[in-house]
TIKE-208468 format. One line per 10 residues: number of its first residue (from 0); their letters; for each residue x, y, z of C-alpha. Coordinates in steps of 0.25 Angstrom, whole numbers. Layout:
BEGIN
NUM> a> X:Y:Z ~ ...
This chain:
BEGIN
0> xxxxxxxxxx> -90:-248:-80 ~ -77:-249:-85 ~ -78:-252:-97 ~ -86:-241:-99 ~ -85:-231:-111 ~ -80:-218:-109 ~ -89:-206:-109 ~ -85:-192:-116 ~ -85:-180:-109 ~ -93:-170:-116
10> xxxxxxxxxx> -90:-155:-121 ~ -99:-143:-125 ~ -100:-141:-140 ~ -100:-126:-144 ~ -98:-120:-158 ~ -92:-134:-163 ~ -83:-137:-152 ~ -83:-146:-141 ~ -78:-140:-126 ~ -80:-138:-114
20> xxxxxxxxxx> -89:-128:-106 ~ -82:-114:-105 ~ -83:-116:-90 ~ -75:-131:-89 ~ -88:-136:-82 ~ -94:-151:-85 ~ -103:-159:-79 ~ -105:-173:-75 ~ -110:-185:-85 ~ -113:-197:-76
30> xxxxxxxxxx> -115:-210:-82 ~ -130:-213:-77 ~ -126:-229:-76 ~ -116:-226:-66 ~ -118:-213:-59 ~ -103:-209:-63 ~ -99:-196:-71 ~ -93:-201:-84 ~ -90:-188:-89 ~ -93:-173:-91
40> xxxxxxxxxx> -100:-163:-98 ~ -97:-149:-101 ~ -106:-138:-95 ~ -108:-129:-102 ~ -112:-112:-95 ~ -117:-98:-102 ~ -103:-98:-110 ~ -105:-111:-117 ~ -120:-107:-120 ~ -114:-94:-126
50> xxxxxxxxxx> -106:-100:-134 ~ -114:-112:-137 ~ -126:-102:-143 ~ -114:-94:-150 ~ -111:-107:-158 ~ -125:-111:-159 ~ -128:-96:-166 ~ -116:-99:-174 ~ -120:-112:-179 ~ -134:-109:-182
60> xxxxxxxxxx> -128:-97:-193 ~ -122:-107:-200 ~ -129:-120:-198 ~ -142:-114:-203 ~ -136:-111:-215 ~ -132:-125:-218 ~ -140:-131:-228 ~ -151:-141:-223 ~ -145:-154:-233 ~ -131:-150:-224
70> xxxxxxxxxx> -138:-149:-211 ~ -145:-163:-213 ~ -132:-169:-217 ~ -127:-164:-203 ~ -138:-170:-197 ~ -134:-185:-204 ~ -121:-183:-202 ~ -124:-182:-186 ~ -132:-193:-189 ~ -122:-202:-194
80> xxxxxxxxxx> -111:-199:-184 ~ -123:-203:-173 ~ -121:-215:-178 ~ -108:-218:-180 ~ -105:-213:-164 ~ -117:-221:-159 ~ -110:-231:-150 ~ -102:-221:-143 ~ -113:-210:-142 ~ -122:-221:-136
90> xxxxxxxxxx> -112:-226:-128 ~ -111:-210:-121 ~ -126:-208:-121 ~ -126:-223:-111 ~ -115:-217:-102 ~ -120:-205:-99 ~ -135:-206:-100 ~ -137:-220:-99 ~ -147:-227:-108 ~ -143:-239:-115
100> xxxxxxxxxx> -133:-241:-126 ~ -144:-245:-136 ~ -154:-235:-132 ~ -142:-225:-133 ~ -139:-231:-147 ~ -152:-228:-151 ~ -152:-213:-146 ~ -141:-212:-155 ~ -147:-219:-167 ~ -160:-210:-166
110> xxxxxxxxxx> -150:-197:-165 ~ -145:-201:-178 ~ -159:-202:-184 ~ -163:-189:-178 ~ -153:-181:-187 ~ -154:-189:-199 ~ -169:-184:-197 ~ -165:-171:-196 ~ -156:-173:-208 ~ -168:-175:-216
120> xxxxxxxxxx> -177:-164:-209 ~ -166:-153:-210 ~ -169:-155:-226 ~ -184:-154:-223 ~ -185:-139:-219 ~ -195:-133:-228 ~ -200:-119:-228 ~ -211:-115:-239 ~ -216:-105:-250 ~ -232:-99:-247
130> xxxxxxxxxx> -238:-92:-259 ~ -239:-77:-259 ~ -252:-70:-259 ~ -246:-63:-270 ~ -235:-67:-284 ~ -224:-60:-278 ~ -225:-66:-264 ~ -215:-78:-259 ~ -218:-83:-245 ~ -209:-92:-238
140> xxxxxxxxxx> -208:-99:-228 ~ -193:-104:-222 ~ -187:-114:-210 ~ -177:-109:-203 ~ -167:-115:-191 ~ -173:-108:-179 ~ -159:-103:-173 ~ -151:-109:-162 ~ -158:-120:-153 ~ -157:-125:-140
150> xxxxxxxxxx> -159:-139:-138 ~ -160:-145:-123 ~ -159:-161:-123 ~ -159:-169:-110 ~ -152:-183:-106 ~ -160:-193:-107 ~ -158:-195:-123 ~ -146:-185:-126 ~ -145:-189:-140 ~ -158:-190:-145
160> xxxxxxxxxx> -165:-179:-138 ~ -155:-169:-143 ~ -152:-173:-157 ~ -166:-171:-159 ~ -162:-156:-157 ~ -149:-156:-164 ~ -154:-164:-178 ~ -166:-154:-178 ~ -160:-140:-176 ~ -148:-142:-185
170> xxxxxxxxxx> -158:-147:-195 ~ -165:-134:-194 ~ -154:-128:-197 ~ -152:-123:-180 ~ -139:-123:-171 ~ -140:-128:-156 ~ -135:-128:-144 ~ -139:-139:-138 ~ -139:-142:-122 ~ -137:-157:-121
180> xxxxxxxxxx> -139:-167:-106 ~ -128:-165:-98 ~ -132:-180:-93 ~ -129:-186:-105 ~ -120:-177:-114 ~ -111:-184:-120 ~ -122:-192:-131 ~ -128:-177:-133 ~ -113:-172:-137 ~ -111:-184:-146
190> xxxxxxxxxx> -123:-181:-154 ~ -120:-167:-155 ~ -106:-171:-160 ~ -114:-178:-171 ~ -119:-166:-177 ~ -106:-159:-174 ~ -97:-169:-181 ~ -105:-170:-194 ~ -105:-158:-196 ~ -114:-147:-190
200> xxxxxxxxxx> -109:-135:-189 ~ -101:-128:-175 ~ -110:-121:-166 ~ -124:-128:-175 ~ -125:-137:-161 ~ -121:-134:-148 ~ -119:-143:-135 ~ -118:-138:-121 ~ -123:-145:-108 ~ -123:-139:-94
210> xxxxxxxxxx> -133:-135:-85 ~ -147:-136:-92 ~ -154:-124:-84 ~ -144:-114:-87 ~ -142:-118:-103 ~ -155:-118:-103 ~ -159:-106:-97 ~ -147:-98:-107 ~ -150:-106:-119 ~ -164:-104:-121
220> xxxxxxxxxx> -166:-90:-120 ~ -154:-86:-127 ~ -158:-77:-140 ~ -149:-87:-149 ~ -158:-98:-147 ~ -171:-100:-154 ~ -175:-112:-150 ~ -175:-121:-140 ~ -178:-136:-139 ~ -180:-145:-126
230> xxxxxxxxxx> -179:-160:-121 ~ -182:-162:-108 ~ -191:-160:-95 ~ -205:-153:-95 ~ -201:-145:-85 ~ -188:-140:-90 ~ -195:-140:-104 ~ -206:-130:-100 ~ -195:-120:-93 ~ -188:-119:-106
240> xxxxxxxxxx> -200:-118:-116 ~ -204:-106:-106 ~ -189:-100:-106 ~ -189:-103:-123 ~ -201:-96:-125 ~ -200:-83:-116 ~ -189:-82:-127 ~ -197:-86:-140 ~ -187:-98:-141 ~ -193:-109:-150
250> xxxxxxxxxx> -194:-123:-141 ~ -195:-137:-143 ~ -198:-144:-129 ~ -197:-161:-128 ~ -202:-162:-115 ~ -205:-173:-103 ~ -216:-185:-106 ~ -223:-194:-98 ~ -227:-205:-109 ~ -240:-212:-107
260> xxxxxxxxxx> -241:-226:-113 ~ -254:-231:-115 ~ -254:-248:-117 ~ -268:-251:-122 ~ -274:-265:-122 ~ -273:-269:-136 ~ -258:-268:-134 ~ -250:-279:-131 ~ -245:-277:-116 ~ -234:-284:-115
270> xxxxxxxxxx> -227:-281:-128 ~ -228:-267:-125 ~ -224:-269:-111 ~ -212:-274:-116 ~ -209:-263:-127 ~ -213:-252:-116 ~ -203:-256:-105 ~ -192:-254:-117 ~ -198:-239:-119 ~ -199:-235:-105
280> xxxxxxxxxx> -187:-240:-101 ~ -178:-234:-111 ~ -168:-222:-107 ~ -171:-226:-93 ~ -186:-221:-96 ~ -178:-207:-96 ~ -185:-203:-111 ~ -196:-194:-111 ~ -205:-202:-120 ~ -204:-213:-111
290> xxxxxxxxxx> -217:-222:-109 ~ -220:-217:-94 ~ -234:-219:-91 ~ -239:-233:-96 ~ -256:-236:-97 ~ -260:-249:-98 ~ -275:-253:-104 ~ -281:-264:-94 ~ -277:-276:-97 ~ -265:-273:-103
300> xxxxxxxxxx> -261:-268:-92 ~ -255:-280:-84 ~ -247:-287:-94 ~ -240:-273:-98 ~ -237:-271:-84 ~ -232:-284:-81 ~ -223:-282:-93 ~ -218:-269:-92 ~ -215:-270:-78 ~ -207:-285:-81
310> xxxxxxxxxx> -199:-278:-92 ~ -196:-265:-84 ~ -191:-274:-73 ~ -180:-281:-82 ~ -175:-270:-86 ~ -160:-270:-83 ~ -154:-256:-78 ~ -140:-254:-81 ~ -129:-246:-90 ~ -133:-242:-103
320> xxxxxxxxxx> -118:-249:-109 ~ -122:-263:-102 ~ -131:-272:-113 ~ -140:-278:-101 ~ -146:-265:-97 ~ -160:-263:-103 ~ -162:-250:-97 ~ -151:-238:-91 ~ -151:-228:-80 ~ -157:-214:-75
330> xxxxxxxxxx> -149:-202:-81 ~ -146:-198:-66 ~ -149:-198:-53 ~ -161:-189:-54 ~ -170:-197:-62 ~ -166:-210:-54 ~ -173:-200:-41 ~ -184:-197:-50 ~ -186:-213:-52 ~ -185:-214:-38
340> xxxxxxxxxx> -195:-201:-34 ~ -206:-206:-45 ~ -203:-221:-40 ~ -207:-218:-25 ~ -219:-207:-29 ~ -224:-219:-38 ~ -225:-229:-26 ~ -231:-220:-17 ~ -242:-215:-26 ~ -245:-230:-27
350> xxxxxxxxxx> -240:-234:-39 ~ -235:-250:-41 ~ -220:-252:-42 ~ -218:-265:-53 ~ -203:-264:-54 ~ -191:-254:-50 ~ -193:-242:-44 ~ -179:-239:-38 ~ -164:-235:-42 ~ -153:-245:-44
360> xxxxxxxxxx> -141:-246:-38 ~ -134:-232:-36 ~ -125:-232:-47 ~ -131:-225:-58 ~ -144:-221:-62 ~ -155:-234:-63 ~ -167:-234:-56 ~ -176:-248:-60 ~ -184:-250:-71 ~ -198:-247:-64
370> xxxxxxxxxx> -214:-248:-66 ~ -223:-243:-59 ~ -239:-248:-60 ~ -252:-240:-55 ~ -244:-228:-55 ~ -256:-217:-49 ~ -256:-206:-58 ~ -251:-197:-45 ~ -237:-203:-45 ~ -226:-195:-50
380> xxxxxxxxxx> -222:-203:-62 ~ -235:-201:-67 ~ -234:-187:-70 ~ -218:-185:-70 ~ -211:-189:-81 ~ -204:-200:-75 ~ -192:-201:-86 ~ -188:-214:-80 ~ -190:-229:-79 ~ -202:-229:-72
390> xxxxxxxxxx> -214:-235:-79 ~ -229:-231:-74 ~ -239:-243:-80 ~ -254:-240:-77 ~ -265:-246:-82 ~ -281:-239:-89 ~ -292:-246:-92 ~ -298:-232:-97 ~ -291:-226:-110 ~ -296:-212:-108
400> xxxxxxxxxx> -291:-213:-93 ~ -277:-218:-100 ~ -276:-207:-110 ~ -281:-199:-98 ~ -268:-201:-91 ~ -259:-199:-104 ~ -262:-187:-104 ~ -263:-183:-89 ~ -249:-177:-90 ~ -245:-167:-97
410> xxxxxxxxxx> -234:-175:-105 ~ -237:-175:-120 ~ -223:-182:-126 ~ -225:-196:-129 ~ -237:-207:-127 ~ -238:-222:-130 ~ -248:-232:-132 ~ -248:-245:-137 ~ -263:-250:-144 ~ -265:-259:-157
420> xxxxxxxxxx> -278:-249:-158 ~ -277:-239:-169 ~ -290:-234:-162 ~ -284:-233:-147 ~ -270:-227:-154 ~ -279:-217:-161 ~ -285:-213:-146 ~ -270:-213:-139 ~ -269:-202:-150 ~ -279:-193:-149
430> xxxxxxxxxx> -280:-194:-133 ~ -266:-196:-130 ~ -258:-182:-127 ~ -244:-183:-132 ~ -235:-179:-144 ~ -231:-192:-147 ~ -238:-205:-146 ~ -231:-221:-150 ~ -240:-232:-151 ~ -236:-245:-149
440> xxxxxxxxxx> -220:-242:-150 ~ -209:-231:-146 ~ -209:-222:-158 ~ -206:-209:-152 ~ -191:-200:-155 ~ -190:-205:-169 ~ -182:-194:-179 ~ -193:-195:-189 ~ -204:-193:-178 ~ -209:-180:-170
450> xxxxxxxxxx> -205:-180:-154 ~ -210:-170:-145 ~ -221:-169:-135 ~ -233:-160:-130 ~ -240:-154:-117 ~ -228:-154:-109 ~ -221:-164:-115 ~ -216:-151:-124 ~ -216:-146:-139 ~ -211:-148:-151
460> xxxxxxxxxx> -205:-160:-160 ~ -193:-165:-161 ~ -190:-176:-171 ~ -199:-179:-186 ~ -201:-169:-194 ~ -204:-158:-186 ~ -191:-160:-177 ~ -184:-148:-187 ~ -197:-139:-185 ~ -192:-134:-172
470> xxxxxxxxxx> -179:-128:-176 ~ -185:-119:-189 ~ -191:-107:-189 ~ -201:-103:-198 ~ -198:-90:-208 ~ -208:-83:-217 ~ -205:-75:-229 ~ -213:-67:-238 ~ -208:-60:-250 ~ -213:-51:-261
480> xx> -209:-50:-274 ~ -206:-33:-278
């Protein structure tokens, strides 16, 4: 480890500025390689939030005012620096959340197309003229930024979860204060720096990090702010929709998954096998589109088993900076017991262990690529979301029992299937509860392309062209002429 690059300490940004939390307190960033602090985080209390929403009021007077060709040149500009800083901003995002270097690339790559999406959408906000009932009557209809926004965005991708909500409200014309994952914040900071240094005015975007209950619990009641939009748990997801709407706040709520994959037997097995190991297995399994629960069609089934569980086991754990390591580490200590709990409920409900199944070494955060086959639908992992690297194979012979069991949970984010029947693609369609669907390849999280869920997966869309609609307000205006 000694050649290891250095990792930057970060700082709360408020009203332009970088700096520390009124109170001198930080926390920890540990290295999830390792299990070693590799720096600090500023934490910020109730006078950082005050000031933070002070900027954030501040900012929103005269960022709305800023013409929609300026905001989207902005929004390329953050872009383009992306870009430039990709090594480094990667090389962060590895050491303290500990995906590999090229998925990390990639994160930031897909940043960079988010706000060139944006770019374009801030152009597209359109109101309308309605004719009057009468010749002296103009009707209009206008789009306007909502106001201040909350954004929430969790560790598991800290760049791609939260410029999703950055590129969209500063499209719309809206200022933020942003609370970003005080597991990885360093990645989120650099992102925000983006924006900052090409040109977004101070106090349009706000950073702070610190205990997520209590900024929570200040920021989204607050009169200032009008709108609120969530990454993360169902649980914690469902307490702040409640909280947002006791006070009429407008939410956007990307919640938990538990992704079926139904493999059907015009597919090949092996091939897609192989490109599912790759899928599952990516982030350490910690995404909440995840393929989790994977339905096998007769006689498909054993090849695909054989081959995902062959793949799955050549997996190599390690350090996301080393070249030879295929997949990384848990993001802490907590979901490596969550692994082990789901593991051993697994096993005693009677499902078959194929590989893995237990933490290596003690020095950072890996537990074994694992798979687990005839997993009873009362096991654990079968209803909780296991955001993980634990795959569930199970085989059907009964397509209305498989569809059955798609929708058995109440998860309604992602679903994948993999037919070369239009017919049986048609079905998965119609029968088949979730807000988004791939067949035969990963095409979910694209800029150009919605991203959201349903049931308890959440509401609202981030991403395509409705990704701006959350953060307008709708204004209608009716004039006569005297």
């Amino acid at each position: 480890m000694a050649d290891m690059p250095a990792y930057r300490s970060v700082s709360l940004l408020i009203d332009g500025a970088w700096s520390p939390a009124a109170s001198g307190r930080t926390l920890s960033v540990v290295n999830p390689a390792t299990g070693e602090p590799i720096g600090t985080v500023a934490h910020a209390g109730i006078d950082d939030l005050d000031r933070a929403l002070a900027a954030a009021e501040k900012g929103l007077a005269a960022w709305r005012k800023v013409s929609p060709l300026e905001r989207a040149r902005v929004l390329n500009g953050a872009a383009r620096l992306l870009r430039e800083r990709s090594e480094d901003i990667a090389i962060q995002m590895v050491l303290e959340q500990g995906k590999m270097i090229g998925e990390a690339r990639g994160e930031v790559e897909r940043a960079a197309e988010a706000c060139d999406w944006m770019a374009g959408e801030a152009q597209r906000v359109y109101g309308r003229v309605i004719p009057g009932r009468a010749g002296n009557i103009t009707n209009l209809v206008l789009r306007e930024p909502v106001g201040i926004v909350a954004a929430f965005t969790p560790w598991n991708f800290p760049v791609n979860q939260i410029v999703r909500k950055v590129a969209g409200a500063l499209a719309a014309g809206c200022s933020l204060v942003v609370k970003g994952p005080e597991e990885a914040p360093g990645s989120c900071a650099e992102l925000v720096r983006a924006f900052v240094d090409a040109g977004a005015p101070a106090g349009s975007v706000n950073l702070v990090y610190g205990t997520p209950a209590e900024i929570s619990e200040y920021l989204v009641p607050h009169p200032l702010v009008r709108k609120i939009s969530f990454t993360g748990s169902t649980v914690v997801g469902k307490h702040l929709a409640a909280l947002a709407g006791k006070h009429m706040k407008l939410t956007t709520m990307e919640l938990g998954g538990h992704a079926p994959v139904l493999v059907f037997r015009d597919a090949d097995p092996v091939a897609t096998a192989r490109a599912l190991v790759g899928n599952k297995f990516r982030n350490a399994g910690q995404s909440c589109v995840n393929p989790t629960r994977f339905l096998i069609e007769g006689d498909a089934y054993e090849p695909f088993a054989a081959t995902f569980i062959e793949a799955a086991a050549a997996l190599k754990p390690g350090g996301g900076l080393d070249p030879a390591t295929t997949t990384g580490p848990l993001a802490n200590i907590r979901r490596v017991e969550a692994m082990e709990r789901l593991t051993a409920d697994a096993l005693e409900k009677g499902a078959r262990l194929r590989t893995g199944g237990k933490r290596i070494g003690n020095a950072g955060f890996f537990f074994e690529p694992t798979v687990f086959t005839d997993v009873p639908t009362s096991a654990a992992l079968m209803n909780e979301e296991p955001f993980g690297p634990i795959a569930m194979i199970n085989r059907f012979d009964d397509r209305e029992a498989a569809y059955a069991e798609a929708n058995r949970l109440p998860y309604g984010l992602s679903a994948y299937a993999f037919t070369t029947s239009s017919l049986t693609a048609k079905e998965v369609i119609e029968k088949v509860e979730s807000a988004m669907i791939s067949f035969n390849h990963f095409g979910l999280g694209h800029p150009e392309t919605p991203f959201g869920g349903m049931k308890d997966s959440g509401y609202g869309f981030e991403g395509g062209s409705e990704a701006i609609e959350p953060y307008l307000q709708t204004r209608f205006m009716t004039m006569a002429d005297l």
